[in-house]
N, CA, C and O atoms as a MOPAC input file, in Angstrom:
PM7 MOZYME 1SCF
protein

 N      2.67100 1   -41.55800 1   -15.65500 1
 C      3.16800 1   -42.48100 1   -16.63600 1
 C      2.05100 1   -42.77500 1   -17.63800 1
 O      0.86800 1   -43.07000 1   -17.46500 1
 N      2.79900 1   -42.60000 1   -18.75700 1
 C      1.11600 1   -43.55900 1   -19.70900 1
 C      0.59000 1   -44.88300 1   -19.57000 1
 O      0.71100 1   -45.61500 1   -18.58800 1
 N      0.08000 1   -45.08700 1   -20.49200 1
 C     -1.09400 1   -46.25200 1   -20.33000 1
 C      0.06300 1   -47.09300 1   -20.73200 1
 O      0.94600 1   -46.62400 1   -21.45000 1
 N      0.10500 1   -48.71500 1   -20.15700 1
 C      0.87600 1   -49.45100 1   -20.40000 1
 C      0.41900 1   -49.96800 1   -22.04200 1
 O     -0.71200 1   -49.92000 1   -22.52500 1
 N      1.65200 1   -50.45200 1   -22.68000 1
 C      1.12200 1   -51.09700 1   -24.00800 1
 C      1.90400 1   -52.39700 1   -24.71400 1
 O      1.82700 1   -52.75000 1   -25.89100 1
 N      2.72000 1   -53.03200 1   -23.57600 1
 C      3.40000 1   -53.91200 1   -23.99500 1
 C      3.30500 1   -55.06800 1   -22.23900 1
 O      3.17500 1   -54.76600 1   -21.05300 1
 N      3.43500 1   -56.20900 1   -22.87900 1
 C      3.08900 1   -57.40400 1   -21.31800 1
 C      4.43800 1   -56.90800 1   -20.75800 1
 O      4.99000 1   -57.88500 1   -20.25300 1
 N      5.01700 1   -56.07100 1   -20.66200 1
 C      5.98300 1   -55.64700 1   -19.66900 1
 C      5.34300 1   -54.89600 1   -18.97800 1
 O      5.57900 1   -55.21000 1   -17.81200 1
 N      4.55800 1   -53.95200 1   -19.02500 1
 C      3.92100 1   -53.29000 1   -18.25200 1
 C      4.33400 1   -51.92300 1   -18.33500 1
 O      3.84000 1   -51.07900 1   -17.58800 1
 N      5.35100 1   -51.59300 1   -19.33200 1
 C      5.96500 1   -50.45300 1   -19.51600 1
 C      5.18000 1   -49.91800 1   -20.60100 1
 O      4.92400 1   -50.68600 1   -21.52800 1
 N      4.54600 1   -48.15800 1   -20.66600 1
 C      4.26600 1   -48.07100 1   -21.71600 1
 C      5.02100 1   -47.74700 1   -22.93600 1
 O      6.16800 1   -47.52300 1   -22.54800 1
 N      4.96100 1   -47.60100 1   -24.26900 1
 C      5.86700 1   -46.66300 1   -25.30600 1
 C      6.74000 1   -46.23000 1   -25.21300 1
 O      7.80600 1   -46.71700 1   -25.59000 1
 N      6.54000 1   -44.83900 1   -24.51700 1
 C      7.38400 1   -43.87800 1   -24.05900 1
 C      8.43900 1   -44.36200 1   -23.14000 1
 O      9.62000 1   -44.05500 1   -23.29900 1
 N      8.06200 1   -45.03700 1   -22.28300 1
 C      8.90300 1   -45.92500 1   -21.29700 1
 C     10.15700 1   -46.75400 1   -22.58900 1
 O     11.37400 1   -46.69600 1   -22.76200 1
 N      9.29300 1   -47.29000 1   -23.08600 1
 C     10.40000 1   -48.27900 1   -24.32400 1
 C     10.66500 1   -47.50300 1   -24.90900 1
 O     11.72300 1   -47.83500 1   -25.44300 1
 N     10.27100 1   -46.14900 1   -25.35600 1
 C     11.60400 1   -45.33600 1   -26.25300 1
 C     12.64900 1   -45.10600 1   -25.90000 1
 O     13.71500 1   -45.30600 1   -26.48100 1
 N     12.40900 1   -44.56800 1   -24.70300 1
 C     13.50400 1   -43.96100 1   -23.26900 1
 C     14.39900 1   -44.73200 1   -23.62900 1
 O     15.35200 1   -44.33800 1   -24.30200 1
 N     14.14700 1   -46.80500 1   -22.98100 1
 C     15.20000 1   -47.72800 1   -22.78100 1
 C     15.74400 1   -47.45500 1   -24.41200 1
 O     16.95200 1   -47.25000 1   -24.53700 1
 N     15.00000 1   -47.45000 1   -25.49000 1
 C     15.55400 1   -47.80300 1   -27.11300 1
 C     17.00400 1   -46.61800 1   -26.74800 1
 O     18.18300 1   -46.96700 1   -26.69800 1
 N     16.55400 1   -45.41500 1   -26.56500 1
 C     17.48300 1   -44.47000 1   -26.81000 1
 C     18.69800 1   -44.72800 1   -25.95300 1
 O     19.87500 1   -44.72200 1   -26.31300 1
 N     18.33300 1   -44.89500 1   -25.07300 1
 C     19.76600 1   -45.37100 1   -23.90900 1
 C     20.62700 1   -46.32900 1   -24.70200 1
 O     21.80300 1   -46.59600 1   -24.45500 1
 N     20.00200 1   -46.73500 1   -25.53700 1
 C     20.83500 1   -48.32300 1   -25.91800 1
 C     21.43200 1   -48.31700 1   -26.74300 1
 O     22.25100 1   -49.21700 1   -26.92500 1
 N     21.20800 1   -46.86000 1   -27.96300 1
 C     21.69400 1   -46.28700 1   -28.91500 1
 C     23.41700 1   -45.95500 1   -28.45800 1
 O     23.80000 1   -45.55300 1   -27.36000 1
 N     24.03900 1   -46.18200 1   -29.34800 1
 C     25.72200 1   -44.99400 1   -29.39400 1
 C     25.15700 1   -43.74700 1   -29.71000 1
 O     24.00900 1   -43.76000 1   -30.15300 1
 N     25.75700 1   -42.63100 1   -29.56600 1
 C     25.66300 1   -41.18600 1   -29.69800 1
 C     27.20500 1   -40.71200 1   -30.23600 1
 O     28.21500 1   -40.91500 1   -29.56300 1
 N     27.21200 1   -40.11200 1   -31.43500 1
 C     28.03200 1   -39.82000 1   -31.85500 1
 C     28.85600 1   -38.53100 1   -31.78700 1
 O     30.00100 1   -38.28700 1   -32.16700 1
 N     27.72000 1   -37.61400 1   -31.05500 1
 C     29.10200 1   -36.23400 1   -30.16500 1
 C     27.39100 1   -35.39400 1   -29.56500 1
 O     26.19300 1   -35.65400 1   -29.45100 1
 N     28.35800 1   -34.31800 1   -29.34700 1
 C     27.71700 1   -33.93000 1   -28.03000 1
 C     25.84700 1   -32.96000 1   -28.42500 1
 O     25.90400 1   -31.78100 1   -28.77300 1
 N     25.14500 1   -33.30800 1   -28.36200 1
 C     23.75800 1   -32.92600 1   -28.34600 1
 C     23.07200 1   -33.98500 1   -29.61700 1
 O     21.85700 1   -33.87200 1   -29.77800 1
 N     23.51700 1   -34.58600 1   -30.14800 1
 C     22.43700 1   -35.79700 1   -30.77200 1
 C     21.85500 1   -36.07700 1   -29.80500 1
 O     20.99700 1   -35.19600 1   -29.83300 1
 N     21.68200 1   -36.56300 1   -29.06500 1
 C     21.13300 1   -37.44500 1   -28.24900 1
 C     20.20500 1   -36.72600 1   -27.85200 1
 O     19.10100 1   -37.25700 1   -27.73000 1
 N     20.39400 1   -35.06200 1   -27.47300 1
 C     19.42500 1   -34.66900 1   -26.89700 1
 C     18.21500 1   -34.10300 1   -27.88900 1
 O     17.07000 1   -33.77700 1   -27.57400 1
 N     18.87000 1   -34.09800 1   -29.22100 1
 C     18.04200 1   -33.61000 1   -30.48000 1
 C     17.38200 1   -34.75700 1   -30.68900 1
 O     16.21700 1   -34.60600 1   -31.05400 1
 N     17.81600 1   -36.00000 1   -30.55600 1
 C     16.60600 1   -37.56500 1   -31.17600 1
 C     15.80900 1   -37.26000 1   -29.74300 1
 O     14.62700 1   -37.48000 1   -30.00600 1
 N     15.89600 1   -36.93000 1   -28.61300 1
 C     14.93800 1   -36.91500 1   -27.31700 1
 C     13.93700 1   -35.63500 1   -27.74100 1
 O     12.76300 1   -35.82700 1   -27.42300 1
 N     14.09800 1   -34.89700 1   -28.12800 1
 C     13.35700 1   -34.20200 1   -29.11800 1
 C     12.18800 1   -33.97800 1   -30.07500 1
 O     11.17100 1   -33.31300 1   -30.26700 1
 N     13.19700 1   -35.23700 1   -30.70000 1
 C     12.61600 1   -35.59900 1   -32.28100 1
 C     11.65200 1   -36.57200 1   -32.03100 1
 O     10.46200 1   -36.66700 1   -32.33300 1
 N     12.58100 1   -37.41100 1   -31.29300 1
 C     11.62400 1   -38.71000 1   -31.46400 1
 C     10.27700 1   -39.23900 1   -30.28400 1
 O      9.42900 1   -40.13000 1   -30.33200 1
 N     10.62700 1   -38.17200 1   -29.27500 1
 C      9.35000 1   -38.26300 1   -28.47500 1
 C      9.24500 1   -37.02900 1   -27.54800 1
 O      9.12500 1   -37.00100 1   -26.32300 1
 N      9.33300 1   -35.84500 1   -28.58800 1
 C      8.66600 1   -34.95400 1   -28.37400 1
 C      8.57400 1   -34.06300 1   -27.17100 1
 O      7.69100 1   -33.31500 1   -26.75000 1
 N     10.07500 1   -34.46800 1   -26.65200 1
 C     10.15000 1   -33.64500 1   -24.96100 1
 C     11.27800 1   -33.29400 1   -24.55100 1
 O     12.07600 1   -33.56500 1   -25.44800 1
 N     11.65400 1   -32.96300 1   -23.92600 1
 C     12.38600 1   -31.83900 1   -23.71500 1
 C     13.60100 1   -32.48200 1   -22.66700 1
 O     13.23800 1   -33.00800 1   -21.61500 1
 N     14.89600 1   -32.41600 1   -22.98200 1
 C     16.29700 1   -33.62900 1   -22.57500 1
 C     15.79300 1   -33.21000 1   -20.91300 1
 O     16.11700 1   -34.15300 1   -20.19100 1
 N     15.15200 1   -32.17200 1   -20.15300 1
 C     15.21600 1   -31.99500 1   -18.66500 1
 C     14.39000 1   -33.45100 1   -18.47100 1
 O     15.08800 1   -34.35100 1   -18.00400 1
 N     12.98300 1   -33.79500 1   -18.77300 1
 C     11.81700 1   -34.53700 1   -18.56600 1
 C     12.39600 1   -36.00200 1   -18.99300 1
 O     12.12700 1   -37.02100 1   -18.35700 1
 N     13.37300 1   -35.97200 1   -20.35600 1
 C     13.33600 1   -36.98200 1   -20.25000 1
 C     14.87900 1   -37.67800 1   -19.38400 1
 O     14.98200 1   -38.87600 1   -19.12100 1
 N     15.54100 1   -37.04000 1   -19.18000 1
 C     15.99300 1   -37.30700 1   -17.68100 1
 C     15.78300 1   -37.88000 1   -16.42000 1
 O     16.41500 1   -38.67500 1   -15.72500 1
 N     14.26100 1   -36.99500 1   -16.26100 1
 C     13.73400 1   -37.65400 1   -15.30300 1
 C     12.70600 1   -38.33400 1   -15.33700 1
 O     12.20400 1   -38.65700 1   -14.26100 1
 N     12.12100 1   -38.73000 1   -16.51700 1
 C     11.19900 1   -40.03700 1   -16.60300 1
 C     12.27500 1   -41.35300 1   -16.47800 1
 O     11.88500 1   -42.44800 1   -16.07100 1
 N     13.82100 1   -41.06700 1   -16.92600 1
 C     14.95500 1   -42.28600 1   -17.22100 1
 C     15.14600 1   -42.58200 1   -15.83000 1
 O     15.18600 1   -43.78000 1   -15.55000 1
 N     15.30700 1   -41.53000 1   -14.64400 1
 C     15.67200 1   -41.97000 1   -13.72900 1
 C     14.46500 1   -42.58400 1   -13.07000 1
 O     14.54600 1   -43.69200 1   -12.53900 1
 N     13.49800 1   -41.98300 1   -13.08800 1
 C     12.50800 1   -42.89600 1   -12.19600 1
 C     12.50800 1   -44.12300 1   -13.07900 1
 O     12.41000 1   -44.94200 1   -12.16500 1
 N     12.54300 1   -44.83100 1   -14.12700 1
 C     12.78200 1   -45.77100 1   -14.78600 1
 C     13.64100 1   -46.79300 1   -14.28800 1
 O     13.28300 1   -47.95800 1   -14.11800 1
 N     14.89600 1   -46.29700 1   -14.03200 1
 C     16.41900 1   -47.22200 1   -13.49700 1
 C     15.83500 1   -47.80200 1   -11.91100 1
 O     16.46600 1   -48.72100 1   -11.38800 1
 N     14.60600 1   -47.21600 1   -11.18800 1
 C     13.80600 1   -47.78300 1   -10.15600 1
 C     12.90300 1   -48.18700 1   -10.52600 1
 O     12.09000 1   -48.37700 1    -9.62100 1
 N     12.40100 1   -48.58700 1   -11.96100 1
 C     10.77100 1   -49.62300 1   -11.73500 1
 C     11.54800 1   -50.84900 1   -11.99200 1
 O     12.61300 1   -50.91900 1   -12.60500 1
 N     10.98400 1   -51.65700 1   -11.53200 1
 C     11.49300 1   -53.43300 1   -11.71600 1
 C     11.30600 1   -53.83600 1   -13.18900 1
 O     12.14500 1   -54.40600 1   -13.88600 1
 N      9.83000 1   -53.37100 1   -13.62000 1
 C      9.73300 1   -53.69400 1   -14.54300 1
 C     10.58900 1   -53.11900 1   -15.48300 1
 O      9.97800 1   -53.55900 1   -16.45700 1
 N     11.53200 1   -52.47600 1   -15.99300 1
 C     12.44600 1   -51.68600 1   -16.47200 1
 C     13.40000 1   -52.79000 1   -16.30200 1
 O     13.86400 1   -53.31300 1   -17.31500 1
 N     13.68700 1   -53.13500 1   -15.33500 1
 C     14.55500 1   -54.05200 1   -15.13500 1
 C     14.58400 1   -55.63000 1   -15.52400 1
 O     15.53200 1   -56.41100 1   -15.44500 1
 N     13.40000 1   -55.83400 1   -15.91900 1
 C     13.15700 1   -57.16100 1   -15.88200 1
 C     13.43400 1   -57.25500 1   -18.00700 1
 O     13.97300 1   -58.12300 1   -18.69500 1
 N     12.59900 1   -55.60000 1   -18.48100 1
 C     12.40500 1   -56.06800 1   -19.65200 1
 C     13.82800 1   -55.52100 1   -20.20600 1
 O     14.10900 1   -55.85300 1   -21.35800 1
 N     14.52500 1   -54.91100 1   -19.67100 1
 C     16.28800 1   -54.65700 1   -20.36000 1
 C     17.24500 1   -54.54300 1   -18.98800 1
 O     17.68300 1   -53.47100 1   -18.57300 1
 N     17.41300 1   -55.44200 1   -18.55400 1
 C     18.42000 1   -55.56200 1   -17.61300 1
 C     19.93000 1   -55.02400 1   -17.65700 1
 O     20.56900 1   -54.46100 1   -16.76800 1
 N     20.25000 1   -55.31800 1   -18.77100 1
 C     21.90200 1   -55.04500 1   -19.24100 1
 C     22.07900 1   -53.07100 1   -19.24500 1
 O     22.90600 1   -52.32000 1   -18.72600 1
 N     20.98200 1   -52.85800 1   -20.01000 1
 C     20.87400 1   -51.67900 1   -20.42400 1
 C     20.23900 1   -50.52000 1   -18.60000 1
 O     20.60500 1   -49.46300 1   -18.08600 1
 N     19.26400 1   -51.50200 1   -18.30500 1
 C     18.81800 1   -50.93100 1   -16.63600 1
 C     20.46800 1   -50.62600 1   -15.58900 1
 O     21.19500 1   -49.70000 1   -15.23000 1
 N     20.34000 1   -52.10500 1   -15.48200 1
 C     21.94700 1   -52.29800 1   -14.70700 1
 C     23.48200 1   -51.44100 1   -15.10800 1
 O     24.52500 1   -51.39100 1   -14.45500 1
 N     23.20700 1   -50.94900 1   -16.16100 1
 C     24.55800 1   -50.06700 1   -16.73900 1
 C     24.10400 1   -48.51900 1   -16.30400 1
 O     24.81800 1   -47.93900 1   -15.48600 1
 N     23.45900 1   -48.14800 1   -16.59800 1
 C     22.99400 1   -46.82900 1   -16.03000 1
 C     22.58300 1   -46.49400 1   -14.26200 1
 O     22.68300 1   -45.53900 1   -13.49100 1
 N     22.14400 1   -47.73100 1   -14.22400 1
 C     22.31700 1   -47.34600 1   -12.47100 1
 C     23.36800 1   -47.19400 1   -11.45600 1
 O     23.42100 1   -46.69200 1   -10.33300 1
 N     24.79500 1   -48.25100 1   -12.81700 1
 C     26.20700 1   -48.20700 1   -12.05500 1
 C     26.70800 1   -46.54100 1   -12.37000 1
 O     27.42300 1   -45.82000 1   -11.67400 1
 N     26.20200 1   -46.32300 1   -13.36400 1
 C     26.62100 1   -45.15100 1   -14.06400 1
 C     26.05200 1   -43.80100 1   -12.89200 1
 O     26.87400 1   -42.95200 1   -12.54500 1
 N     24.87800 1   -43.75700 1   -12.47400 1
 C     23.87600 1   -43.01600 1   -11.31800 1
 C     24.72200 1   -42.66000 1   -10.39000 1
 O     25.13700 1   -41.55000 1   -10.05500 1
 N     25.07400 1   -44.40900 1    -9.76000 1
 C     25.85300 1   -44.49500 1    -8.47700 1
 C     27.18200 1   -43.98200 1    -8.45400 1
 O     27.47100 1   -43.33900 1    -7.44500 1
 N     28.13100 1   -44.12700 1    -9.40000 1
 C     29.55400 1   -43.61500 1    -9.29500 1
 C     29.10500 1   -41.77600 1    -9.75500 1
 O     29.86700 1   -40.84400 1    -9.49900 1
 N     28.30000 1   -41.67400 1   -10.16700 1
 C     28.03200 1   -39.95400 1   -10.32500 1
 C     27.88300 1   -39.21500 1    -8.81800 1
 O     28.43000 1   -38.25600 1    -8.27200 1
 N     26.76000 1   -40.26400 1    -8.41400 1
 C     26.77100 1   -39.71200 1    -6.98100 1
 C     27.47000 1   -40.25500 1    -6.06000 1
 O     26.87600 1   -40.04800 1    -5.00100 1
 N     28.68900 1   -41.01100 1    -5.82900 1
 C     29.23100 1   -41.18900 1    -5.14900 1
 C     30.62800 1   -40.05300 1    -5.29800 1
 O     31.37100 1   -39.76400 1    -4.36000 1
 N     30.77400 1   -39.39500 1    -7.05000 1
 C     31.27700 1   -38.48500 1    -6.56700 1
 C     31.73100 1   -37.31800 1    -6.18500 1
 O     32.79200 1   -36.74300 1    -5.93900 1
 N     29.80800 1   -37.02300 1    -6.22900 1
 C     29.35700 1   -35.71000 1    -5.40100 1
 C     30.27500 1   -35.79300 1    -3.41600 1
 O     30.07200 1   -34.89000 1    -2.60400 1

C-alpha cells in the first residue's frame, strides 16, 4: 500500500479507488478506461487493491455508504457462486 496521506490513514490511491466507486458509469468499459487514465493501472490490480479495501476499517470509517454497498454487492456475488 502507499504511504498514507490523509488523517484517515488511507493513502491517494486508496481515495481514488473509493472516488471512482462512487462515480455512475455510463456503459460498458468507461470505468475501466478512467482506472487507466486516472491512476495509471490496470482494471485486474485495481480490483484487487478495491477488494482488499472493502476489508480495511479504515475504508470504512472514511466512506461507509460507498464501503457498505460494495461489500453487499461481494456477498450476493459470492453467495451465488
Amino acid at each position: 500500500m502507499s504511504e498514507p496521506s490523509e488523517p484517515s490513514g488511507l493513502s491517494e490511491r486508496d481515495l481514488a479507488v473509493l472516488a471512482l466507486e462512487r462515480e455512475p458509469w455510463p456503459g460498458p468499459g468507461a470505468k475501466e478506461r478512467a482506472v487507466r487514465e486516472r491512476l495509471g493501472i490496470t482494471p485486474t490490480r485495481y480490483y484487487q487493491l478495491l477488494n482488499a479495501l472493502l476489508d480495511d476499517p479504515r475504508a470504512l470509517a472514511h466512506d461507509p455508504v460507498t464501503v457498505n454497498r460494495l461489500r453487499r454487492l461481494r456477498e450476493a456475488r459470492r453467495a451465488r457462486r
